[in-house]
C-alpha positions in Angstrom: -20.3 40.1 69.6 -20.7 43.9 68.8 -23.7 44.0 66.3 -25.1 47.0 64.1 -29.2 46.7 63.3 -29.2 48.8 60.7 -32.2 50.1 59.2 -35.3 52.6 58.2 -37.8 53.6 60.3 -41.4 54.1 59.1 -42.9 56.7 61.1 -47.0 57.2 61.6 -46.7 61.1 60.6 -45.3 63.0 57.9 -44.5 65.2 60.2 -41.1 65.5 61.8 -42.4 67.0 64.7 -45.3 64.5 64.9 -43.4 61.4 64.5 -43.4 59.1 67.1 -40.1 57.6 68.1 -39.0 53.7 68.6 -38.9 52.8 72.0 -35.1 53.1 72.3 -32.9 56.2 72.8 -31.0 57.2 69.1 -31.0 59.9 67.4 -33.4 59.0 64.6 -34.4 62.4 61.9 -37.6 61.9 59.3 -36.8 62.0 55.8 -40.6 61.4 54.9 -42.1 63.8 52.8 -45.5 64.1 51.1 -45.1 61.1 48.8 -46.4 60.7 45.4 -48.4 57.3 45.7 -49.6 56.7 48.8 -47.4 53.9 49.5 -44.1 55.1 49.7 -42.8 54.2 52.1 -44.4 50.7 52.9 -41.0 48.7 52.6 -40.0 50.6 55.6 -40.0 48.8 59.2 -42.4 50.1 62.4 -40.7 50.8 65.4 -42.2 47.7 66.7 -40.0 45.7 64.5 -36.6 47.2 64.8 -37.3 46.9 68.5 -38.3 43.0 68.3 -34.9 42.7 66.0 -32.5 44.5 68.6 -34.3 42.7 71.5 -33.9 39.0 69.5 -30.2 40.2 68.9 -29.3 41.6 72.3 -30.0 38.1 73.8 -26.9 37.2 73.1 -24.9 40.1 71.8 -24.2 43.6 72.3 -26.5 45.8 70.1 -26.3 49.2 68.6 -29.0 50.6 66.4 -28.0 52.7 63.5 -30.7 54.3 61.0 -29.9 54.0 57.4 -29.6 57.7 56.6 -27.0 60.6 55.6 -25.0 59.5 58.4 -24.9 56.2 58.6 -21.4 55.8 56.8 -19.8 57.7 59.8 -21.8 55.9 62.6 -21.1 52.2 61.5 -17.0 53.4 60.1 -16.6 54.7 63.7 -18.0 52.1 65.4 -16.5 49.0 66.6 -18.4 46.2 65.2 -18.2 43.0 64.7 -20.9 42.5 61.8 -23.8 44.2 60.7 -27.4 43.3 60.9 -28.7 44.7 57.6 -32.8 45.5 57.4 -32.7 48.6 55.5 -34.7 49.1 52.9 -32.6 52.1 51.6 -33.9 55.9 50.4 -33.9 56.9 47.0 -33.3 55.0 43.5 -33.9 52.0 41.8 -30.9 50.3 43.6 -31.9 52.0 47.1 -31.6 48.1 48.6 -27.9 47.7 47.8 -26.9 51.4 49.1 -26.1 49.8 52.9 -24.5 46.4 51.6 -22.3 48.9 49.1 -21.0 50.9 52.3 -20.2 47.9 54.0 -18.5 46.2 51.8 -16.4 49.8 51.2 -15.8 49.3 54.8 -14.8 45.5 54.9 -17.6 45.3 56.8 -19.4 41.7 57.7 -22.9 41.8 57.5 -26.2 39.3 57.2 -27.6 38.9 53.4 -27.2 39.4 50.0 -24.6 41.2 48.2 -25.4 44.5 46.5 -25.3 42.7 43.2 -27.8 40.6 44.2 -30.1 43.2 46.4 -30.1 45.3 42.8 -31.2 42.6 40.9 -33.8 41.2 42.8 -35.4 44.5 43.0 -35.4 45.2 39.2 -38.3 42.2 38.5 -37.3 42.2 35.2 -33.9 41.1 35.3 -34.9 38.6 38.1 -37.0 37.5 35.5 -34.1 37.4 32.7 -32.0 35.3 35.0 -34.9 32.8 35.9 -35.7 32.3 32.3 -32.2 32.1 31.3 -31.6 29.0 33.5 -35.1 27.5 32.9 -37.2 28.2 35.7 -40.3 29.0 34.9 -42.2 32.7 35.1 -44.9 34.6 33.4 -44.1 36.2 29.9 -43.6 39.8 30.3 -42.6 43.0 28.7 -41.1 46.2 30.8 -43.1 49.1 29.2 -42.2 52.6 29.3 -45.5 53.4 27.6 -48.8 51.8 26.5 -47.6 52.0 23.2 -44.7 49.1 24.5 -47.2 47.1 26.3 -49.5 46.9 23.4 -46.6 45.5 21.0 -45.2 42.7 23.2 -48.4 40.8 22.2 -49.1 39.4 25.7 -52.2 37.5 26.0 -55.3 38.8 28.2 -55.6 38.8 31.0 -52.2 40.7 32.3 -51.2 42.0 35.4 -49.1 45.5 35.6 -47.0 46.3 38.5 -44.1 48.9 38.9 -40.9 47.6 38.0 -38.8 48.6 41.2 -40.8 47.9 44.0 -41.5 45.9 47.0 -43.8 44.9 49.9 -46.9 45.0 47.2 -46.6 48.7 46.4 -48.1 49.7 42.8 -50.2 46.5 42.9 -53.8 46.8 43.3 -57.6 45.1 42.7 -56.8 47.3 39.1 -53.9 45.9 38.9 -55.2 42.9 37.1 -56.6 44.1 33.6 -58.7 42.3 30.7 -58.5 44.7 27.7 -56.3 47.7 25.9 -58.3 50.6 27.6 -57.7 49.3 31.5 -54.2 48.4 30.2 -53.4 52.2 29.0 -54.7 53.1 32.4 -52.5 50.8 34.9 -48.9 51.1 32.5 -49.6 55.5 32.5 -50.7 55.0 36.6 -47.4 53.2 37.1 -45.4 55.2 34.9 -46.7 58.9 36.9 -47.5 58.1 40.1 -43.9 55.9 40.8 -41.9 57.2 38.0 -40.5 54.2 36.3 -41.6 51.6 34.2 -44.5 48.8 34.6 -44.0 45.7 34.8 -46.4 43.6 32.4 -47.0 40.1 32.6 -49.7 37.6 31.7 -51.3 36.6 34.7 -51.2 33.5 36.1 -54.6 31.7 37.1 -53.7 29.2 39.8 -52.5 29.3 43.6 -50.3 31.8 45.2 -47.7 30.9 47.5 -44.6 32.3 49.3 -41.3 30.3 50.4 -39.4 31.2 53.2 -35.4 30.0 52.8 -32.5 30.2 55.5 -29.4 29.0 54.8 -26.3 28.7 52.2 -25.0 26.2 49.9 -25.8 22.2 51.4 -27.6 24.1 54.7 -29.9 26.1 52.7 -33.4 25.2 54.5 -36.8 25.6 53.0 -39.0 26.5 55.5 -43.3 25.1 54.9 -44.7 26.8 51.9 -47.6 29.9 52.8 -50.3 29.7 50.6 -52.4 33.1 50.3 -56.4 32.4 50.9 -57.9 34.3 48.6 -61.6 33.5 49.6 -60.5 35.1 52.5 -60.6 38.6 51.1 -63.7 41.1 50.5 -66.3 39.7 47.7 -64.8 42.3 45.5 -61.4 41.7 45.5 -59.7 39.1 43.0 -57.1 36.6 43.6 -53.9 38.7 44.0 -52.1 39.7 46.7 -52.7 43.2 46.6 -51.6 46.4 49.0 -54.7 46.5 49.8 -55.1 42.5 51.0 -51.6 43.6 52.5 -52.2 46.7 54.4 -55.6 47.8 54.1 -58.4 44.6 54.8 -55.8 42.2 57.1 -54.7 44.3 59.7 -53.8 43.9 63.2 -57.0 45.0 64.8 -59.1 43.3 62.3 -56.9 40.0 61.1 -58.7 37.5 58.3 -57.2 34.5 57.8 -55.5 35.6 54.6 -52.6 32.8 54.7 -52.3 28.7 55.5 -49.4 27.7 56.8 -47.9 24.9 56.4 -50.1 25.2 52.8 -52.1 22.0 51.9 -50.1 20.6 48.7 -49.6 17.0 47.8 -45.7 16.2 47.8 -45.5 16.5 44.3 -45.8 20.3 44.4 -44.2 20.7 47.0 -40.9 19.2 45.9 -41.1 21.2 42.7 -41.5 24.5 44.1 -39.0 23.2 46.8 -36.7 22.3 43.8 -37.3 25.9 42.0 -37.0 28.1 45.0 -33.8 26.4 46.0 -32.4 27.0 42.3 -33.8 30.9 42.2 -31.9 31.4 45.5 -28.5 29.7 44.0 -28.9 31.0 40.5 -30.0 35.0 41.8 -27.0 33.9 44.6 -28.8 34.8 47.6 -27.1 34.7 50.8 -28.4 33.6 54.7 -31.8 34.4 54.2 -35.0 35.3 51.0 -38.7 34.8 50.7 -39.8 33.8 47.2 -43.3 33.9 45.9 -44.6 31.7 43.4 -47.8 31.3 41.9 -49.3 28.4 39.5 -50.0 28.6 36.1 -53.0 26.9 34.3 -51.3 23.9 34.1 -50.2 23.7 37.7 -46.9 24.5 37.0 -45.0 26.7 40.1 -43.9 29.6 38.4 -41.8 32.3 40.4 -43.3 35.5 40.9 -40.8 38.1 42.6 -37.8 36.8 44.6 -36.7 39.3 48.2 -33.7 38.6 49.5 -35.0 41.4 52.5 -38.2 39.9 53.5 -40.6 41.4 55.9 -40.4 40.1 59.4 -43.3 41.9 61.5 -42.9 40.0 64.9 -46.9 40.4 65.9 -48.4 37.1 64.3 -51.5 38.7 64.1 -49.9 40.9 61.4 -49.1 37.3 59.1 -45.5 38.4 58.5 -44.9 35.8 55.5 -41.0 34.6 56.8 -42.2 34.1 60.8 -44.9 32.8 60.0 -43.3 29.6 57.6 -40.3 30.3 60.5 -43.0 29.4 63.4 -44.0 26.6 61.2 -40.6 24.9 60.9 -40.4 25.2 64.7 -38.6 28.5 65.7 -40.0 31.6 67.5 -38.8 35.3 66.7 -36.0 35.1 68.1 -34.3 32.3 67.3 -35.6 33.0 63.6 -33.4 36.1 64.0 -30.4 34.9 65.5 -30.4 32.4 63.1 -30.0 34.8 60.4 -27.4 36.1 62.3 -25.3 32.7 62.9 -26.1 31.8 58.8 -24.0 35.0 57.9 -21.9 35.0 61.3 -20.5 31.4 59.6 -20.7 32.1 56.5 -18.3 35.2 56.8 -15.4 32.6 59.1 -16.9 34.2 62.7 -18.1 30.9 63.8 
């Protein structure tokens, strides 16, 4: 078949005429500018990873790479594909995940993943959050606070954890993330609220473990892949228990890896089958399609609560970056590539191809 990896490249440089091209020929243009927070543009994929994609892809098929920018909507409407390989992260907004999905379904346009609907939603953690609770699945109390003044009415109870509303791949969330008082409350909700320009997220923290669940699959073939639990005593002495940007992107790294993750995580059955049971209902319930990583975390009582649910999960291919979905994928007993293509063959018969 004809495939479209679609996409956005993170480049090394700021610089256009510093950046560093993926190892293919296209006719890629930066859109980076100076960003506000520092992590901007961490949802974005390396080179490195669009290329692992297209060469998983182009085992079987016929690949064309086309960068999620101004002129994407031309490229893939005068193409002739067969589906679409969707990975981009999209540019600007608060619904900048459903931007590609939107075009191709203007198009009529097959592709692997969520709907735009769903893409929106996942990435307002608030209305994830309304959903869950709506249909009983457990998750932290929160409020959504445009101001301190909004945090401090909700009544939450210390200690609470603040993180922007809109964001993936850890951005906003640091070791001050987690706060114990009014004063280092004011100054995460006002951090949020300037440095990404929307509103924090503020939720009672949860005390227990951490864990992410990788899921492929649709309706009765929806697969949970072994659970990743985070090892926190893994991180610096002065970092706490939270899966920051820092334990992310900054201390495990590819040149200087800790053992940050254990996979397949160490749980009795018991837990397992319940987080099992929740993820499975978050996907069906959010109505998550071919493929999602959802985190969960424990609460005092041991209860798996859901965290953050991405239906466009990270997939560095380099295991000594502990990209979350190939690692559980590696666990359940596919490499890369057949991790990939099986994304692909998920939305390939969910859409009539196959």
């Amino acid at each position: 078949m004809n495939v479209a990896l679609v996409f956005n490249l993170k480049r090394e440089s700021t610089s256009e005429e510093n950046a560093e091209p993926p190892s293919y020929s296209s006719p890629l243009k930066s859109v980076i500018t100076s960003p506000k927070a520092i992590d901007k543009y961490a949802e974005w994929d390396t080179a490195e990873t669009i290329d692992a994609v297209a060469h998983a892809l182009s085992v079987i098929h016929n690949v064309t790479l086309v960068e999620a920018d101004e002129n994407a909507y031309e490229r893939i409407r005068d193409g002739e594909f067969d589906i679409v390989f969707n990975i981009a992260e999209g540019m600007n907004g608060v619904s900048r995940e459903a931007q590609v999905p939107a075009m191709l379904e203007f198009l009529g346009m097959p592709y692997t993943g969520s709907d735009p609907l769903t893409l929106a939603t996942c990435l307002d953690k608030a209305r994830t959050k309304e959903i869950l609770s709506y249909h009983g699945i457990p998750t932290a109390k929160f409020v959504v606070a445009n101001s301190y003044e909004e945090a401090v009415k909700a009544s939450l109870r210390y200690p609470l954890f603040v993180k922007p509303l809109h964001e993936g791949s850890s951005k906003g969330i640091y070791n001050s993330s987690f706060v114990t008082e009014p004063e280092l409350l004011k100054r995460e909700v006002e951090r949020i609220l300037n440095d990404y320009e929307q509103p924090a997220l503020v939720e009672e923290y949860l005390p227990g473990r951490e864990f992410t669940v990788a899921l492929l699959g649709n309706g009765s073939e929806l697969k949970v892949f072994p659970p990743v639990e985070m090892n926190f005593n893994s991180l610096p002495s002065e970092a706490l228990p939270i899966y920051s940007y820092e334990a992310k992107w900054l201390w495990d790294t590819k040149d200087s890896p800790i053992e940050v993750f254990r996979c397949p995580a160490p749980i009795d059955d018991t837990l397992r089958a319940r987080m099992e049971d929740i993820c499975k209902k978050s996907f069906e319930v959010l109505r998550c399609r071919d493929w999602c990583r959802i985190d969960v975390r424990l609460d005092a009582a041991g209860e798996p609560n859901i965290m953050e649910v991405n239906p466009l999960p990270g997939i560095l291919p380099d295991p000594e970056e502990h990209s979350c979905f190939p690692m559980a994928s590696r666990a359940a007993g596919l490499n890369y590539d057949e991790m990939i293509n099986s994304v692909l063959d998920t939305a390939l018969k969910r859409t009539g191809r196959i």
